[in-house]
C-alpha positions as CSV (number, residue, x, y, z in Angstrom):
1,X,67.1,183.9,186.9
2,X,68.4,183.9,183.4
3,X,72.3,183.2,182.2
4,X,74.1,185.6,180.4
5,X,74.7,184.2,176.8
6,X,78.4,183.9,177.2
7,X,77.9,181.7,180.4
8,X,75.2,179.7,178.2
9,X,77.9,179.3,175.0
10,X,80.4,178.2,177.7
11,X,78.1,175.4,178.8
12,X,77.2,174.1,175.9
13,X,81.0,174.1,174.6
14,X,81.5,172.4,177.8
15,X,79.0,169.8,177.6
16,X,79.8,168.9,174.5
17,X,83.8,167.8,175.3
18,X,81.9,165.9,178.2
19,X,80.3,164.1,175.6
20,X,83.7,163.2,173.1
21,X,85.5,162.6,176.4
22,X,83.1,159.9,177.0
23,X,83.4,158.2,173.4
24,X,85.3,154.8,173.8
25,X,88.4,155.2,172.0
26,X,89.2,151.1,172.2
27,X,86.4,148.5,171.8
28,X,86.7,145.0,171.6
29,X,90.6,145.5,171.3
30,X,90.0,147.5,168.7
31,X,90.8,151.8,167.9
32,X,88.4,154.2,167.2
33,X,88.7,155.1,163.4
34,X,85.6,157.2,162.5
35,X,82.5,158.7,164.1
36,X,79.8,160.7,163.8
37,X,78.2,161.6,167.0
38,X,75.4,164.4,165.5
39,X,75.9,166.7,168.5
40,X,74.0,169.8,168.2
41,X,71.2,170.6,165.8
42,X,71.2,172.1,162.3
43,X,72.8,170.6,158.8
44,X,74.3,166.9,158.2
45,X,78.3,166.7,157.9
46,X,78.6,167.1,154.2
47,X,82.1,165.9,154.5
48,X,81.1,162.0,156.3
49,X,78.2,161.7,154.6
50,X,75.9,161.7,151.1
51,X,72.7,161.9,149.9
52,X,71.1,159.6,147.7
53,X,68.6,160.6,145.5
54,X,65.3,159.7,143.6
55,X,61.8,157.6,143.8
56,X,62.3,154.8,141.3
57,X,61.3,152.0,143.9
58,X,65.2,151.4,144.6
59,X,64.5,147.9,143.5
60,X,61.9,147.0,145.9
61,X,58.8,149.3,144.6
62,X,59.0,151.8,147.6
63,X,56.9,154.6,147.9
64,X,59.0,157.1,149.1
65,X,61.2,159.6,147.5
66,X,64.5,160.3,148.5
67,X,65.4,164.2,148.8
68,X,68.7,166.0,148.1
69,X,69.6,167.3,151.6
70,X,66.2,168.3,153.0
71,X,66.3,169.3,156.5
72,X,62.4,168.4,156.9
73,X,63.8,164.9,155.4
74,X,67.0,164.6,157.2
75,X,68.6,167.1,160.1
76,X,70.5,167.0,163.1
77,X,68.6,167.6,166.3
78,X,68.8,167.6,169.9
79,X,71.9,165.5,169.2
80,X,70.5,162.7,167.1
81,X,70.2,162.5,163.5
82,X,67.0,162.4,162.4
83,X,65.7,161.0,159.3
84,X,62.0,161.5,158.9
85,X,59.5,160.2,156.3
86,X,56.2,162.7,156.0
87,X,52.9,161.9,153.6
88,X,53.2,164.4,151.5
89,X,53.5,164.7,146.9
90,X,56.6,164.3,145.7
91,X,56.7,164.3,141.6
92,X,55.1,161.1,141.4
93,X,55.9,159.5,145.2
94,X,53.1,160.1,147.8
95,X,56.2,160.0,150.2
96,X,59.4,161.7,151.3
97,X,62.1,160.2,153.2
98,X,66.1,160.6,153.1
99,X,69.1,158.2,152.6
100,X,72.4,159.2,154.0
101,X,75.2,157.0,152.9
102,X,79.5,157.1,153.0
103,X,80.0,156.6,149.7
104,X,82.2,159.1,148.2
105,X,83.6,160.1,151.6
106,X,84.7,156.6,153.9
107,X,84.8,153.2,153.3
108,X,85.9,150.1,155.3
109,X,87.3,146.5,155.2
110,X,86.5,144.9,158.3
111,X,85.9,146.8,161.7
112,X,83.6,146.9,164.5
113,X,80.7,149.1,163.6
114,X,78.3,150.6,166.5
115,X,75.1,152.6,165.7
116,X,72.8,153.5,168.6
117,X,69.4,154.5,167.4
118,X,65.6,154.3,167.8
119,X,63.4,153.2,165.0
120,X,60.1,154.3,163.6
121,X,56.9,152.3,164.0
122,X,53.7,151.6,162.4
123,X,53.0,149.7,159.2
124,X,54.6,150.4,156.1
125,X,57.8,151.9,158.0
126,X,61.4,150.1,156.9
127,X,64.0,152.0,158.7
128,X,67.8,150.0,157.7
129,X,71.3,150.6,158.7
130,X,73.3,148.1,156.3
131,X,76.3,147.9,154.3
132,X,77.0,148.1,150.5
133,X,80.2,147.2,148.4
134,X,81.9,150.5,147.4
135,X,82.5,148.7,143.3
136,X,79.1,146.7,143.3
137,X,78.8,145.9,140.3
138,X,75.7,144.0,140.0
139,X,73.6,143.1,142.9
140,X,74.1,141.2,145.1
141,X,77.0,139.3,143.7
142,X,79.2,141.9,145.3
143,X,78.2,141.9,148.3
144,X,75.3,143.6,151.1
145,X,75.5,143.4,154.9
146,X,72.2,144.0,156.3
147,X,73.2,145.2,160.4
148,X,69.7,146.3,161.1
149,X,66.0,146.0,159.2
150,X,62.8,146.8,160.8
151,X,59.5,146.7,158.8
152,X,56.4,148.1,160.9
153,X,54.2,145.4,160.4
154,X,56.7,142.6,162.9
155,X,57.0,145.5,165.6
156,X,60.2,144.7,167.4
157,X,61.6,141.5,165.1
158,X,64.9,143.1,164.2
159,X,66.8,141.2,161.3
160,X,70.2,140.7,160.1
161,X,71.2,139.5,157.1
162,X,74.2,138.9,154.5
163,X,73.7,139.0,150.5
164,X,75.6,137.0,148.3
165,X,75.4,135.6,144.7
166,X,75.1,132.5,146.0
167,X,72.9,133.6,149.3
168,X,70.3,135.7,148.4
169,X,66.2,136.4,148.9
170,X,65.9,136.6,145.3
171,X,66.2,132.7,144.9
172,X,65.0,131.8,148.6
173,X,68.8,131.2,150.2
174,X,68.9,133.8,152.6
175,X,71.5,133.7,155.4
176,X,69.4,136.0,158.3
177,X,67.9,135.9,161.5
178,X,66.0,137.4,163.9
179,X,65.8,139.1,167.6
180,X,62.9,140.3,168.7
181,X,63.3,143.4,170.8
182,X,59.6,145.1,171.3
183,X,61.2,148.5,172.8
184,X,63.1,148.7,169.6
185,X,60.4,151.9,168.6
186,X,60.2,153.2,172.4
187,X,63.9,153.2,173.4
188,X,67.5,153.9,171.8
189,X,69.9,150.7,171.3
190,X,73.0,150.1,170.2
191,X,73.3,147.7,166.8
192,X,77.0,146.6,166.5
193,X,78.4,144.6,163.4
194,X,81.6,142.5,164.2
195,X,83.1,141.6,160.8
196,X,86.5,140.2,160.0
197,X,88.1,138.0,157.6
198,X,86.6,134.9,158.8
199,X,82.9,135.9,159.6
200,X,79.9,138.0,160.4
201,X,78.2,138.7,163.6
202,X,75.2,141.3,164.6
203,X,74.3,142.2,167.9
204,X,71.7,144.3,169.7
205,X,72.9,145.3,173.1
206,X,75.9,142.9,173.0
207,X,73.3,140.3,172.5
208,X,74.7,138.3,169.7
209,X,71.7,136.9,167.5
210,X,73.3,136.4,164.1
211,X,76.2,135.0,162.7
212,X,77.6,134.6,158.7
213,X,80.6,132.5,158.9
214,X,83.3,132.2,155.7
215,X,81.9,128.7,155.3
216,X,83.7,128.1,151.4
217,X,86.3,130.0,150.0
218,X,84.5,131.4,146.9
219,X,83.5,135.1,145.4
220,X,79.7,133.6,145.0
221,X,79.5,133.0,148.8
222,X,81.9,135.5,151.0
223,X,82.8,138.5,148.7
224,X,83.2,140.4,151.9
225,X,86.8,140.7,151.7
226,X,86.7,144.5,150.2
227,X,85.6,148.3,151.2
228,X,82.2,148.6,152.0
229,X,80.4,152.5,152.5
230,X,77.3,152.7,155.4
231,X,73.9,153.1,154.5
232,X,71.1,155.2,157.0
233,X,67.6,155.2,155.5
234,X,64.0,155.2,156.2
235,X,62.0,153.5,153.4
236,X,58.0,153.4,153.3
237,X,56.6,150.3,151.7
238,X,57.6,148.7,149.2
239,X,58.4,144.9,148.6
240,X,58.9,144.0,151.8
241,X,58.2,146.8,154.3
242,X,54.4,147.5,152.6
243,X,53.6,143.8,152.3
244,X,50.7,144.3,155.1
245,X,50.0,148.3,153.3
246,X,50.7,151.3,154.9
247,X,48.9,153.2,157.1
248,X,49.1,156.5,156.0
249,X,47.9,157.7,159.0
250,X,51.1,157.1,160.8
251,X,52.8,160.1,159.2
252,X,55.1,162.1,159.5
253,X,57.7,159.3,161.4
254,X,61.2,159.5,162.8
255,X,64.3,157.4,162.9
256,X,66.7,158.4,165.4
257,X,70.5,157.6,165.1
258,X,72.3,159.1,168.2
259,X,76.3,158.0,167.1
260,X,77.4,155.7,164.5
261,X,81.1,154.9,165.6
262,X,83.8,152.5,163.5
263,X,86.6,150.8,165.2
264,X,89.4,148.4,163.9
């Protein structure tokens, strides 16, 4: 027996207060500030987040190009946020993949920052949820904060990292570690950043794994005292994430992000 359509619209509205009556508004002593919870299915929220755009490698010689708004690259559905990566030309990329970002829309100094989502998998896939200074200047003296990096090639090794002048992969002083979670590609889980004026920590699951402490009082070593935007991307190769190749038989792959929620 079918539903009339106005009993179906009345479900779905109700279902979906369900779901924002069952947001936290208080974690870790701390207020819900901002969220995005991608209910539905359709367009991205123009007004929380940004694209970025282009295929120059992004430092890092990635493969992929990023597009403008795409909904084959980057759409809500079901009530996850999808950001999907597909083999297909692209001016000169072989790839397509999008980058959402809150620059030009929401910034934060200090917070707790939860992101529930499940990642891509096969090699040459680099899905990332990280952090960016909103007046970076030149990189990475002003500052990255890396909550989540996957490359396809370590199934299930998640990593978090901080960037600094003074702490950096360029010169081989990297502050990161390591959990390995091998359902990260099968299952949805919840990466939380706790950062406040005195340190760094990343967990997966409230399994804390990595910590960045405010060790010395300089710019070179904690400029992390200043708005920083959030960063959603799939990459495909590159420096890092293609460092085994890319199998390019993989494609078309999904990153899920169910919520992304800010408290402080």
């Amino acid at each position: 027996m079918k539903l009339p359509k106005l009993l179906l619209s009345l479900f779905s509205i109700l279902i979906l207060i369900s779901c924002a009556a069952q947001v936290p508004k208080v974690q870790d002593g701390k207020k819900l500030v901002w969220s995005d919870e991608f209910n539905g299915s359709g367009p991205i929220d123009l007004s929380k987040w940004q694209f970025e755009v282009g295929g120059e490698g992004f430092g890092n010689h990635e493969l992929q190009y990023y597009t403008d708004n795409r909904s084959k690259n980057a759409r809500l559905e079901k009530g996850n946020l999808v950001i999907e990566a597909h083999k297909e030309p692209w001016g000169e990329n072989a790839y397509t993949s999008a980058k959402l970002q809150t620059k030009g829309t929401q910034t934060w100094t200090y917070g707790r920052f939860e992101i529930r989502a499940k990642l891509p998998k096969g090699r040459g896939t680099w899905p990332a949820i990280w952090m960016m200074s909103k007046d970076m200047k030149k990189w990475p003296d002003d500052g990255e904060i890396d909550i989540m990096e996957h490359v396809g090639y370590n199934q299930g090794a998640i990593h978090a990292s901080v960037h600094t002048k003074k702490y950096n992969h360029k010169i081989n002083t990297q502050k990161t570690d390591t959990l390995y979670v091998p359902s990260a590609s099968e299952k949805f889980h919840v990466y939380t950043l706790n950062w406040s004026k005195e340190k760094i920590e990343v967990s997966v699951d409230g399994r804390k794994f990595y910590t960045y402490k405010k060790a010395e009082n300089s710019y070179e070593a904690w400029p992390l005292d200043q708005p920083f935007y959030l960063i959603l991307n799939q990459a495909v190769g590159g420096d890092w994430g293609g460092k085994m190749g890319v199998d390019e038989s993989i494609y078309p792959q999904k990153f899920y992000i169910d919520y992304v929620r800010v408290y402080q």
